[in-house]
N, C-alpha and C positions, 0 to 999 in steps of 0.2 A: 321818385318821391324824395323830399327833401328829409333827413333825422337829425339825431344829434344820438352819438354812440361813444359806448367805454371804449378806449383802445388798451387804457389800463389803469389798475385799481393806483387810485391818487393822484390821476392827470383829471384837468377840465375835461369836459366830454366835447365833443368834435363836430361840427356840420361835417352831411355825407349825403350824396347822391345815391341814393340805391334804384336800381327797381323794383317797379310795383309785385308786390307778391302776386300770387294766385296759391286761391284757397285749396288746400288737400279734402278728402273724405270726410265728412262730418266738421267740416272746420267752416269757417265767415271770413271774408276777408272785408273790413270795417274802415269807413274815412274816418280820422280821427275828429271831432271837434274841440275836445276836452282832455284835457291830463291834470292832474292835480299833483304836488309835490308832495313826497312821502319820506319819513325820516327812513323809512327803509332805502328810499332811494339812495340816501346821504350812504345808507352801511354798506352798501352794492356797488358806489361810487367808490369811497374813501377804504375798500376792501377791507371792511367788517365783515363780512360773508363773504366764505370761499366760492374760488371754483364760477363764478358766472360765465357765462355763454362767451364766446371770441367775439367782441366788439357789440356787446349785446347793446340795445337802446332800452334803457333803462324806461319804466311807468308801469304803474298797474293801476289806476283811477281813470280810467277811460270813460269816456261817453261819445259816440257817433253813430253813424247810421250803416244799415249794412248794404252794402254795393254790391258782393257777388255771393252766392251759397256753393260751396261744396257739393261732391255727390252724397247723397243721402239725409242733407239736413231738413226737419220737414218741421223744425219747432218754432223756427225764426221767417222773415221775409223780407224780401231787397224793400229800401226804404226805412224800414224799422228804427228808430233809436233805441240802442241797446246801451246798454254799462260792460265794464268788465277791468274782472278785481284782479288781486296778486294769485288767488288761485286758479291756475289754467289748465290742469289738464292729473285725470289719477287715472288710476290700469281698472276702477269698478271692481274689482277681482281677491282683492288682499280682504283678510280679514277686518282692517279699520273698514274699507269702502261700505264691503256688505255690512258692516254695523251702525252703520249711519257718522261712521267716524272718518270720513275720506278727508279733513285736513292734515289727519295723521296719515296716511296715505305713504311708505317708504322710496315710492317711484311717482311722488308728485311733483309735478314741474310748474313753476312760477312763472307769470308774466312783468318781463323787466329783469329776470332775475337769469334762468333757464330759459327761458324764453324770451321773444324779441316783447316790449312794452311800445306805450303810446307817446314818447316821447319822437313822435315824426305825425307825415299826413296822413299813412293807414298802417293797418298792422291786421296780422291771419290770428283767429283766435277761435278756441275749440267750441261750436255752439252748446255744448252744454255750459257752460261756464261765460254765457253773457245774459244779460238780464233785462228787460222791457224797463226804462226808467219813467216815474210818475210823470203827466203833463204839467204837473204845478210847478216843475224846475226847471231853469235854462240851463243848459249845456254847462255853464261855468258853473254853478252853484249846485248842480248833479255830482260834479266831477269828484271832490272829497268826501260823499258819502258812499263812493263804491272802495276805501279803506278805516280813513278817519270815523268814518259811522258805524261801517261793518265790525271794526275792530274792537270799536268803543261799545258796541252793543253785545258783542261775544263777552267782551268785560263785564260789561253790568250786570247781565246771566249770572255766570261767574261767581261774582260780589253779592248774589243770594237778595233777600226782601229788606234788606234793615235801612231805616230810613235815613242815619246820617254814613253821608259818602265822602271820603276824601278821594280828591284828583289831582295826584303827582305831575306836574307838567302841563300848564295850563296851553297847549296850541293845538291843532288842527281837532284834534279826536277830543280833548277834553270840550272844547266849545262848542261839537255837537253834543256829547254825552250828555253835559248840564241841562241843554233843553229837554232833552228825552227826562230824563233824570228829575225833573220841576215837573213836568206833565205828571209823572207819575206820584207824587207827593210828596219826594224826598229832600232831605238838607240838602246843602252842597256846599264841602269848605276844602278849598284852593290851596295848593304850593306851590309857588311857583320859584326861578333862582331867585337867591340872595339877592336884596337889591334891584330885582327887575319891578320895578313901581308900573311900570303900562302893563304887564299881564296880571299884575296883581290888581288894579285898576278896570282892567278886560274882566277877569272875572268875577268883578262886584256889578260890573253892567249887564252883565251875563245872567244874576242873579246868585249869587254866591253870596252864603249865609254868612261867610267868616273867609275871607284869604290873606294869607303871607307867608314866608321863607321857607323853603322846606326843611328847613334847620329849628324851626319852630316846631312847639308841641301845639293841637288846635285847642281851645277852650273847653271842648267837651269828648268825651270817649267817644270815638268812629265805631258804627257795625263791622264796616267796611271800608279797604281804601284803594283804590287801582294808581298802577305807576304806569305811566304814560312815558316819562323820564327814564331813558334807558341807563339809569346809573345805580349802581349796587347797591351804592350807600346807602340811598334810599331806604332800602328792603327794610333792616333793621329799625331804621326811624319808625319805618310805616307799621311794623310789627308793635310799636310801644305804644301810635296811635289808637290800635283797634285794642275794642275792649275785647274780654275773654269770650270764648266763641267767635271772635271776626275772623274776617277771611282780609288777605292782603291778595290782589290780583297784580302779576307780570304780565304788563299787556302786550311788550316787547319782542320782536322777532329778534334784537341783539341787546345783551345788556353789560354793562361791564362785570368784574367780577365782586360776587356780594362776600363782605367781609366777614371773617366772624364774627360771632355774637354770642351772647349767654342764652343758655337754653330758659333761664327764667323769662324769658321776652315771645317764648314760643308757647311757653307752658300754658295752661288753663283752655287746653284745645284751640290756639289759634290755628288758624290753616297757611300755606302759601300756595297759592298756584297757579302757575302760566298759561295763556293763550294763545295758540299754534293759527295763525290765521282764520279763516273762517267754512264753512260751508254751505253748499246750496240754499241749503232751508233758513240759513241765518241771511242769505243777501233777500230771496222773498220775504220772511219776516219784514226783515228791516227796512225794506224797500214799499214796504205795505202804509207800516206804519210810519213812517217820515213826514208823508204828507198831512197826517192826523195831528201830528202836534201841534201846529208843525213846524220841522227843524229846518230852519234858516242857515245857511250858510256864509260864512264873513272871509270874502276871499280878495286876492291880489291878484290881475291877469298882468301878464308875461309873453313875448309875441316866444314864441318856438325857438329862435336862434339866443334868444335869455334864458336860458336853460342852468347855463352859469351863475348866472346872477341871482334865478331864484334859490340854487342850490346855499349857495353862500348866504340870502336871506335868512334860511332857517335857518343852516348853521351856525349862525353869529347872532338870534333869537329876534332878529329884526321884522319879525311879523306876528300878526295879530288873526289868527284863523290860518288859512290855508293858501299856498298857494297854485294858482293852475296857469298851466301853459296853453297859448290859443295858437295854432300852426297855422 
């Protein structure tokens, strides 16, 4: 099977021949159709995250059909279209698992990251952790709601009932978020970088009550505000945005380092606090309700050996939604 793999953190990633897996116990072994590009990818690439796998193939926004079952899996069936996210596999055992908290999991292994992802034509992945996707989405447009959605919907949680939201970083995950985020009756006003006139642009088509600079204050006190934008500086800003009582949401698996700040910007019971990927019951939730809104996805396909090229896309803010790789 054809991939594309890290040999190491801050090289292009590499065409590679491997052979086809075969599934272990309770595991799928999956044709890919779909991969989506994840700024996770970019920190797992450009070795913002330690420690990944020896020449891992980076993806966790998967969607294909399952080709072989393992012994013992009886949830899933050859054929099937499945999803499958950054979370791949926890021990069920630790105290987060039994509390319904297994993204906090201390022995949880990632797909893309620990584990091999769907940046090739198949990949083995544990059947608990893949998911039946809606009929109302093709492969490509599935592909970014098994992270960008999932992430963005653990945020919104998160970020509590208040109806005006700000969203730090207008791409993949904010441009679903907005849709989900309108269904349910709320504002929505936009940061996006300095100067980027097309996302700030994107998110007035989007339906964005108010966007510009994230340097900017927004016209009105936010309940709430989620950083999609893995940069520190943010925090602080976002902290002056929300009125007292808000919450500020890190939606970020990497973020640079947040600066000091006066405690008067914290005071009046603001909250801060992060999003550790996702879990089970958030990919059903979310996977229920996508179709009901429903949340459209704005994506860029990529054949498999552009892998490079999508990565440098996002990283140089040259896209508008998502993009996915077709092998």
């Amino acid at each position: 099977m054809r991939v594309m793999e890290l040999i190491a953190p801050g090289d292009p990633l590499r065409a590679a021949d491997r052979p086809r897996p075969d599934p272990g116990p309770g595991e799928v072994l999956i044709k890919v159709h779909a991969c989506a590009v994840c700024r996770t990818d970019l920190h797992v690439v450009d070795g913002d995250l330690p420690d990944p796998k020896p020449h891992v193939v980076p993806g966790h926004e998967v969607v294909g059909t399952v080709e072989t079952l393992g012994s013992g899996v009886t949830e899933l069936e050859t054929g099937q279209r499945v999803g499958v996210p950054w979370l791949g596999w926890t021990c069920g055992e630790c105290r987060y698992c039994r509390d319904g908290q297994e993204n906090l999991c201390p022995d949880a292994r990632f797909n893309g990251y620990t584990l091999d992802g769907g940046y090739g034509e198949y990949l083995v992945a544990d059947a608990r952790y893949c998911f039946p996707i809606p009929d109302f989405y093709s492969d490509e447009e599935a592909a970014p709601l098994l992270c960008a959605g999932l992430i963005g919907y653990r945020c919104l949680r998160m970020a509590g009932e208040g109806r005006r939201l700000g969203l730090y970083g207008f791409g993949a995950a904010a441009h679903i978020l907005i849709q989900v985020s309108l269904w349910q009756g709320r504002e929505i006003y936009g940061f996006v970088r300095p100067g980027d006139d097309a996302a700030r642009e994107f998110a007035f088509s989007l339906g964005a009550k108010w966007a510009g600079d994230s340097t900017e204050a927004p016209p009105e006190e936010l309940d709430a505000a989620i950083l999609f934008a893995p940069v520190g500086d943010l925090v602080p800003r976002a902290l002056k945005a929300v009125r007292p009582g808000g919450t500020v949401v890190c939606g970020g698996i990497h973020m640079s380092d947040i600066p000091c700040f006066p405690y008067d910007i914290l005071w009046r019971e603001k909250k801060i606090v992060s999003v550790a990927n996702l879990t089970r019951q958030d990919a059903l939730e979310f996977l229920e309700l996508a179709p009901k809104v429903p949340v459209r996805s704005s994506v860029r396909t990529y054949p498999l050996d552009d892998a490079n090229m999508a990565l440098s896309d996002l990283r140089n803010g040259r896209l508008q939604g998502a993009a996915v790789l077709l092998p």
